[in-house]
Each structure stands twice: as C-alpha cells, then as structure tokens.
C-alpha positions as a Markdown table, in Angstrom:
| # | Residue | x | y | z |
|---|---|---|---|---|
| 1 | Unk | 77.1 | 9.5 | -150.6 |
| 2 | Unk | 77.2 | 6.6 | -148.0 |
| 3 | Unk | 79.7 | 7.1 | -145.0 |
| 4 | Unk | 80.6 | 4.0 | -142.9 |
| 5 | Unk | 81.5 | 4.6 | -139.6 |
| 6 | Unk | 84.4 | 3.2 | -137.5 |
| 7 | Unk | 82.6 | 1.4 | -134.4 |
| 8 | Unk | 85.2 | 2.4 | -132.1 |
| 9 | Unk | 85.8 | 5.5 | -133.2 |
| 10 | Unk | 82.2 | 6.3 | -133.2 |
| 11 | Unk | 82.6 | 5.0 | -129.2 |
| 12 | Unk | 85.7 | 7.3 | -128.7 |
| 13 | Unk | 84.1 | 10.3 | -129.7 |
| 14 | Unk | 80.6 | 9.5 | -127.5 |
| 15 | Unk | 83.2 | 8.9 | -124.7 |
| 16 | Unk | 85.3 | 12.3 | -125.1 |
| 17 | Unk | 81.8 | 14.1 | -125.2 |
| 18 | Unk | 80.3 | 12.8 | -122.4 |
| 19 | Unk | 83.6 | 13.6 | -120.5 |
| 20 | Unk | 83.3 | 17.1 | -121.7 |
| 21 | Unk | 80.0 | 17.1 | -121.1 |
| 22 | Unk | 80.2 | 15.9 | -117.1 |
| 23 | Unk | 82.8 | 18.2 | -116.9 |
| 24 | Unk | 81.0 | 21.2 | -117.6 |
| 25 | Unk | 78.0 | 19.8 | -114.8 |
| 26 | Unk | 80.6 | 19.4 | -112.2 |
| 27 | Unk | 81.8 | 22.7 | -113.2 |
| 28 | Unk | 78.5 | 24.1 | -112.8 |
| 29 | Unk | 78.1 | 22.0 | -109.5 |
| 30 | Unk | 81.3 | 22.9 | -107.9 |
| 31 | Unk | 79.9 | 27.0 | -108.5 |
| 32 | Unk | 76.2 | 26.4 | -106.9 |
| 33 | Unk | 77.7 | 23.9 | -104.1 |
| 34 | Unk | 80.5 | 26.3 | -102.8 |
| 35 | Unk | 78.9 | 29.1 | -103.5 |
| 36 | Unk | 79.3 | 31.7 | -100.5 |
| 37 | Unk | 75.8 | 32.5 | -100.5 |
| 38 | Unk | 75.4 | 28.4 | -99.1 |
| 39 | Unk | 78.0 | 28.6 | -96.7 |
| 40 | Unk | 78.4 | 30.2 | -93.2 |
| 41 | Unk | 81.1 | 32.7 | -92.8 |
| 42 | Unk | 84.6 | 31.5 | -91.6 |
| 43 | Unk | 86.0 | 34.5 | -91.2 |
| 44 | Unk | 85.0 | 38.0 | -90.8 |
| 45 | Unk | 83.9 | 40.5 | -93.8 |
| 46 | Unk | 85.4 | 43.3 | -92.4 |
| 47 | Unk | 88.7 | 44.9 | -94.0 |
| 48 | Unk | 91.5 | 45.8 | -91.7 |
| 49 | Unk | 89.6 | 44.7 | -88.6 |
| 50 | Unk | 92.9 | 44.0 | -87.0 |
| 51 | Unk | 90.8 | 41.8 | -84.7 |
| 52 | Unk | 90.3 | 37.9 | -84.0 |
| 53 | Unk | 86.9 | 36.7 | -82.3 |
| 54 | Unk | 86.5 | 34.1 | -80.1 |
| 55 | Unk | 83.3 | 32.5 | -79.9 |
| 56 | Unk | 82.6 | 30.3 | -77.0 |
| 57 | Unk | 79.8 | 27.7 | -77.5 |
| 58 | Unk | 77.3 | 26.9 | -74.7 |
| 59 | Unk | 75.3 | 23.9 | -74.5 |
| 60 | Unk | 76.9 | 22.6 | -70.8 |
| 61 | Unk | 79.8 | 23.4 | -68.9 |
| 62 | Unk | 78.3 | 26.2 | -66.7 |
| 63 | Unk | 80.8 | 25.7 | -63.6 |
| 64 | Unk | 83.6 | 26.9 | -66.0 |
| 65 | Unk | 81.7 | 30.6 | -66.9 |
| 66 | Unk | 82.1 | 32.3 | -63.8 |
| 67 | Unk | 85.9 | 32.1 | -64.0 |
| 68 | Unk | 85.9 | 32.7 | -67.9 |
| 69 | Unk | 83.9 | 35.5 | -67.2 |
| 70 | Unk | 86.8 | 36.5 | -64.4 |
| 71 | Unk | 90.0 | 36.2 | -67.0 |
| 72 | Unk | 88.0 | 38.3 | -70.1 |
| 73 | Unk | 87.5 | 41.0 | -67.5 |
| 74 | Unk | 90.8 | 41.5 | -65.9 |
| 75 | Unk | 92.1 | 41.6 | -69.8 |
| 76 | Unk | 89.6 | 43.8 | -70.8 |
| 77 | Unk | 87.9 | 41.6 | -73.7 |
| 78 | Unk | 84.4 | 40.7 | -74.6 |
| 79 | Unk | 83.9 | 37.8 | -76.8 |
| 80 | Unk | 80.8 | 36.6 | -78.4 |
| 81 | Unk | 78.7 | 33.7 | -76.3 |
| 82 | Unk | 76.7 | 31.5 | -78.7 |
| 83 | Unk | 74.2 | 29.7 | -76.5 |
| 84 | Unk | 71.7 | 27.3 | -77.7 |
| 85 | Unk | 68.2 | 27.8 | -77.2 |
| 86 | Unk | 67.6 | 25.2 | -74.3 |
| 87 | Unk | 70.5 | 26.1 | -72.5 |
| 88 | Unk | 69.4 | 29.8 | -72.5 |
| 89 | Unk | 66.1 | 28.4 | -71.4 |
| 90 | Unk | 67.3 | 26.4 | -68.6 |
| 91 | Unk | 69.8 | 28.7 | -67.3 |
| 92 | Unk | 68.6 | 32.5 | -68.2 |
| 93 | Unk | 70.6 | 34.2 | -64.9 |
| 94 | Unk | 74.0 | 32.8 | -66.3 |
| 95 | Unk | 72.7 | 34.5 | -70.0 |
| 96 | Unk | 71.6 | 37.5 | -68.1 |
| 97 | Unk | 75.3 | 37.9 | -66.3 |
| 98 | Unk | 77.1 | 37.1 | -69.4 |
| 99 | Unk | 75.4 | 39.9 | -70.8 |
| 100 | Unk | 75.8 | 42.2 | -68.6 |
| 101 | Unk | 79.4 | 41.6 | -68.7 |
| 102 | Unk | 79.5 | 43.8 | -71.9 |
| 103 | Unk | 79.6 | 40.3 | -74.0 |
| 104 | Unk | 77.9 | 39.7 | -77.3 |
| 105 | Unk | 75.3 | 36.4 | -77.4 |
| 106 | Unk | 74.6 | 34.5 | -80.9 |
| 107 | Unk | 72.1 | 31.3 | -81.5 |
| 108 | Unk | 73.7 | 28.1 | -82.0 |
| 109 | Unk | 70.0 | 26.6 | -82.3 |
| 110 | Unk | 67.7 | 25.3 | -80.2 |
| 111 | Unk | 68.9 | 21.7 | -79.5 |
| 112 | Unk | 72.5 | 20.7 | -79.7 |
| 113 | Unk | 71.8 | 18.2 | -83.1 |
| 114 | Unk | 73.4 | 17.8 | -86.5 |
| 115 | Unk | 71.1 | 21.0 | -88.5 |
| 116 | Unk | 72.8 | 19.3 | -92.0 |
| 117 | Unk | 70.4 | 16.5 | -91.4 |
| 118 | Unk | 67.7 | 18.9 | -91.2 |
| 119 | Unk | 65.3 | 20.5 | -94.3 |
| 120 | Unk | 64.8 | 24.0 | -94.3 |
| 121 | Unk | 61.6 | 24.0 | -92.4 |
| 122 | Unk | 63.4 | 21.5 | -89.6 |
| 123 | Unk | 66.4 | 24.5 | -90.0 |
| 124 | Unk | 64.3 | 27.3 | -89.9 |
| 125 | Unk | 62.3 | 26.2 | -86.8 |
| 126 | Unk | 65.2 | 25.0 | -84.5 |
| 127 | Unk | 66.6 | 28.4 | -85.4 |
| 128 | Unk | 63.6 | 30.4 | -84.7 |
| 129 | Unk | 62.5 | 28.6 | -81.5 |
| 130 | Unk | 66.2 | 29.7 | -79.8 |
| 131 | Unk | 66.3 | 33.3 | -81.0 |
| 132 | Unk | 62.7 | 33.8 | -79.5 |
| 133 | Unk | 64.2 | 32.7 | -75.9 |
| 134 | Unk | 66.8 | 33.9 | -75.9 |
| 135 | Unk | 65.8 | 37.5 | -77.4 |
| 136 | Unk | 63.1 | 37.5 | -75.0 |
| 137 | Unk | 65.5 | 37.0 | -72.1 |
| 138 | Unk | 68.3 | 39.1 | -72.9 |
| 139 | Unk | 65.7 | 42.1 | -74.7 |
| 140 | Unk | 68.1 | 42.3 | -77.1 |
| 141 | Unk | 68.8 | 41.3 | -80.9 |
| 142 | Unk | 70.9 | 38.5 | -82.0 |
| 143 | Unk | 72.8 | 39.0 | -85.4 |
| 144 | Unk | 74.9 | 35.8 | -85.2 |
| 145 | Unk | 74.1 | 32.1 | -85.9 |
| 146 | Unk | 76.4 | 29.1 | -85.7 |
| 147 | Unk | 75.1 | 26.0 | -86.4 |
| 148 | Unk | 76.3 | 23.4 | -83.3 |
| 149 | Unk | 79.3 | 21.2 | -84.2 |
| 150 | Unk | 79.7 | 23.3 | -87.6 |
| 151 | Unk | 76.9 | 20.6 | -89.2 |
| 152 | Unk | 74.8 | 22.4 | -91.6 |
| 153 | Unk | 74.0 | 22.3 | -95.2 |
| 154 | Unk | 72.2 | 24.8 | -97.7 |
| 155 | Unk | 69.3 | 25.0 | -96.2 |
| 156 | Unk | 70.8 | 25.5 | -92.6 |
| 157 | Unk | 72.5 | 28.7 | -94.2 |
| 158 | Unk | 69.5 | 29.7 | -96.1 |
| 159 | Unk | 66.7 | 29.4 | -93.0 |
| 160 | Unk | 69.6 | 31.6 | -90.3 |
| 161 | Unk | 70.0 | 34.2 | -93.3 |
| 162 | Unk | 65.9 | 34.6 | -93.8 |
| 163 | Unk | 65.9 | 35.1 | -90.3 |
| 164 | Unk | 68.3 | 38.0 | -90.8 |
| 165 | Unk | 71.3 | 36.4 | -89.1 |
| 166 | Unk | 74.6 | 36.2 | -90.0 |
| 167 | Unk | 75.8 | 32.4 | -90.5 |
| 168 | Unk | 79.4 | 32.0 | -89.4 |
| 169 | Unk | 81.5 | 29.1 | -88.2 |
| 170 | Unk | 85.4 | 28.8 | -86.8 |
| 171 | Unk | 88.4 | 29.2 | -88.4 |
| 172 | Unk | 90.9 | 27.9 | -85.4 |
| 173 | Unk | 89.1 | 24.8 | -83.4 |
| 174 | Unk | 90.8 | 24.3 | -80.3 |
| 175 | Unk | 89.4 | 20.7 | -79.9 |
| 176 | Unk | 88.4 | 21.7 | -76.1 |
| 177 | Unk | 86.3 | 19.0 | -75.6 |
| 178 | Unk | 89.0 | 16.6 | -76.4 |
| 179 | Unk | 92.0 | 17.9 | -74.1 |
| 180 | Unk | 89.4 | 19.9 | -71.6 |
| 181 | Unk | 92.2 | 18.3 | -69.3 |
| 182 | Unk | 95.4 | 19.4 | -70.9 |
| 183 | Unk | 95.6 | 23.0 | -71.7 |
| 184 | Unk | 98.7 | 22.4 | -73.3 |
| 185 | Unk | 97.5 | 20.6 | -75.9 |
| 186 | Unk | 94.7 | 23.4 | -76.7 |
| 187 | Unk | 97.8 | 26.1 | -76.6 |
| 188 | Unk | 100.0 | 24.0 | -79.4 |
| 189 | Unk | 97.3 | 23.6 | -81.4 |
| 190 | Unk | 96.5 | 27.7 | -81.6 |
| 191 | Unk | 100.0 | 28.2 | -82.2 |
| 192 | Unk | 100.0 | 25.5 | -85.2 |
| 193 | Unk | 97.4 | 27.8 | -86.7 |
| 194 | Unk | 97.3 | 30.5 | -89.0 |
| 195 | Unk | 96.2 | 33.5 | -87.4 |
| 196 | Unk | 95.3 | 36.3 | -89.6 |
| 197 | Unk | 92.4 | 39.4 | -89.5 |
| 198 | Unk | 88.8 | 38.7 | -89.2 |
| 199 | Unk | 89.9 | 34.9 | -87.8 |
| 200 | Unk | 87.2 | 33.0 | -85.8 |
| 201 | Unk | 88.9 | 31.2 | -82.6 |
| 202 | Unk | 86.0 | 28.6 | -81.0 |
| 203 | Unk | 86.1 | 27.7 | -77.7 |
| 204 | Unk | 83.8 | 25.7 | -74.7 |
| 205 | Unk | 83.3 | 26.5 | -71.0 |
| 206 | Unk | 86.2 | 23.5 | -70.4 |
| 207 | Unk | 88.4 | 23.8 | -67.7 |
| 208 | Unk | 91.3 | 23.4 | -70.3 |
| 209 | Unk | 89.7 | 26.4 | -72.1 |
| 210 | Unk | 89.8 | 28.2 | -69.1 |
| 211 | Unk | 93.7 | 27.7 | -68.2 |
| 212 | Unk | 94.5 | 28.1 | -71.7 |
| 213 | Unk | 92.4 | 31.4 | -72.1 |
| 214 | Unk | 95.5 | 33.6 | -71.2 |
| 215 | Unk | 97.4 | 31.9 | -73.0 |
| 216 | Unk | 95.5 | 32.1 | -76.5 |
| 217 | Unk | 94.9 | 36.2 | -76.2 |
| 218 | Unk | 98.5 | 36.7 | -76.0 |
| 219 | Unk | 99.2 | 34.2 | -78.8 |
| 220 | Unk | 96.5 | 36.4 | -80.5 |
| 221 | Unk | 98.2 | 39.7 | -79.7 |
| 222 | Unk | 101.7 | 38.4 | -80.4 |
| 223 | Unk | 100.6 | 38.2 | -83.9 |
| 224 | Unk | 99.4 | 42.0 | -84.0 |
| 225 | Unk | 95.5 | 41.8 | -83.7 |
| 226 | Unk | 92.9 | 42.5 | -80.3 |
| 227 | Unk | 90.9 | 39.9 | -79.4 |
| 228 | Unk | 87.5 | 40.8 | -79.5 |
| 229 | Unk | 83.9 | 39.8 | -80.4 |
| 230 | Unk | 82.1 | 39.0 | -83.8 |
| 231 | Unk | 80.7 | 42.1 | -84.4 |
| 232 | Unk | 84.4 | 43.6 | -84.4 |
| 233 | Unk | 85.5 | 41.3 | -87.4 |
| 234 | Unk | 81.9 | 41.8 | -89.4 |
| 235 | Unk | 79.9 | 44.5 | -91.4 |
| 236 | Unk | 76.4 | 44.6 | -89.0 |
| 237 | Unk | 73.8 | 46.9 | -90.2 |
C-alpha cells in the first residue's frame, strides 16, 4: 500500500508536536526554576505567627543606629540586623551593642555585590567568610541569610542552605535609600502594601527610616500583628 503524504499537513502536524512538545519543557522548567527549594523565603513558615519582622540591612549608615536602637527600645521591639561581613568587620562595637540590645543579627554576605552573578563556590565563600566574623564576634550562631539587594540565583540559595541558614528576602521594601529624606514617602508606601502574618518589612539605617520607624510599627499593629524579629515568623531548630 503506498500513502502520499500532504506536504503541508505533514508540516502542520511537526509544528503542533513541537508546540506540545516545548510546552511540556517549559512546563518542566517553570517546576525546577520556581521551585521553593531555589528560592529564599519571602515570608515566614510559621502558622499563626501573628507577627511581621523587620529586617534592617547594614552595609553603611552607622550614625542612624544609635537612635534606631533608641525608638525599638522605648516600643519594646527587637528586630533582626542583617549585617554584612565587612561591615561587621569594620565596626564590631556597633554589632556588639546591637546585640546586646536583645536584637537578632543575620549575614547578608561578605561584600555588598550582586551574589546572582556569583557560582556556587563564589556564593558559598562570600557567605562563609561573613558568618565566620561575624559569629566570631558576636559568639553566637546566625540562622538567617539575605542575599544584598535581593540578587541571588540557585546557587546563592543552595550555598546559604548548605551552610545551614535559612535564605529569606522582603516582602514590603520601603525604598529607604531612595526617600532617606522624606519619611513620608516610606510611610505611603507601607500603607500601599499588603500586610499579612509571617510578612518581611526591610529597612536601612536612613534617617527617613528612622522618622518613619514609629510610624511603620503602628501601621503594623493597626493591622493586628507584633512587630518582631525573624525568628518570631520562622520554624528554627
């Protein structure tokens, strides 16, 4: 039996099977690039927390702490500090107080550069270099990492979890470093945003930061949670 085939049905059908066919690896792409297990935490795992952490990122603004430090006492709050490795270095008595405020200190790396450009051995050993310092100043464990300006890619997430952290990253970003100036600007833009349990608020040492601190905890408790640190929202063995 001899069957002629139609040339552009022959081309049709190649066409709707190699449509099918890069559908099901983008499919398969989508699962392995979004996968949790590849991406830092933006909010916390912990049911019912009926807390929001702010994290406040440290790589400069040291003449802003002191009166940071002031506002989160008089309301009773500790936050979590994430400090990078060379700041820690440079500056361990400003570490030491903010510890000894009661307040919880994560790595955010060594060097204040974009980790998504990085391989995992570039990852693991910016990563590895801060916790030493700063574990070795403050004799105490860190369990959180966030990578600086939120850059990071696979191997970013994979290098923090093999060195037993917990990769996390913002939910709310206040923009600080943009309107460190206008405090009003950082309070709209917490209001715009969806506050919920487990949320992750960032923040700098900014002087807008710091007049917009009050602020932000009561937009925080106006929606029924405590503001607290990142060990209130996540599961830490």
């Amino acid at each position: 039996m001899i069957v002629i085939f139609n040339k552009k049905k022959v081309l049709a059908l190649a066409f709707i099977l190699l449509l099918i066919g890069v559908g099901f690896n983008l499919r398969d792409f989508s699962v392995k690039s979004f996968n949790s297990i590849n991406e830092p935490f933006y909010k916390g795992n912990k049911e019912n927390s009926n807390y929001v952490a702010i994290t406040c990122n440290v790589d400069w603004g040291n003449e802003c702490i002191d009166e940071m430090l002031k506002i989160l006492n008089e309301e009773n709050i500790k936050i979590t500090f994430m400090v990078t490795g060379r700041w820690a270095e440079k500056y361990p008595e400003i570490l030491l107080k903010i510890k000894k405020e009661g307040h919880e200190i994560g790595n955010h790396g060594y060097k204040h550069i974009d980790y998504s450009k990085l391989n995992y051995n570039l990852n693991y050993r910016e990563i590895k270099k801060s916790k030493k310092i700063i574990e070795t100043i403050i004799k105490e464990k860190t369990v959180f990492f966030e990578p600086p300006s939120g850059y990071y890619n696979k191997d970013t997430v994979k290098a923090a979890q093999d060195l037993n952290y917990i990769p996390i990253k913002w939910s709310i970003d206040t923009i600080d470093w943009k309107y460190k100036e206008n405090p009003n600007e950082i309070i709209k833009r917490v209001k715009s945003k969806k506050i919920e349990d487990g949320s992750i608020i960032l923040i700098h040492p900014t002087k807008g930061s710091v007049e917009s601190l009050k602020a932000i905890i009561n937009i925080v408790r106006e929606n029924g949670y405590e503001v607290g640190k990142l060990s209130n929202i996540f599961k830490v063995e």
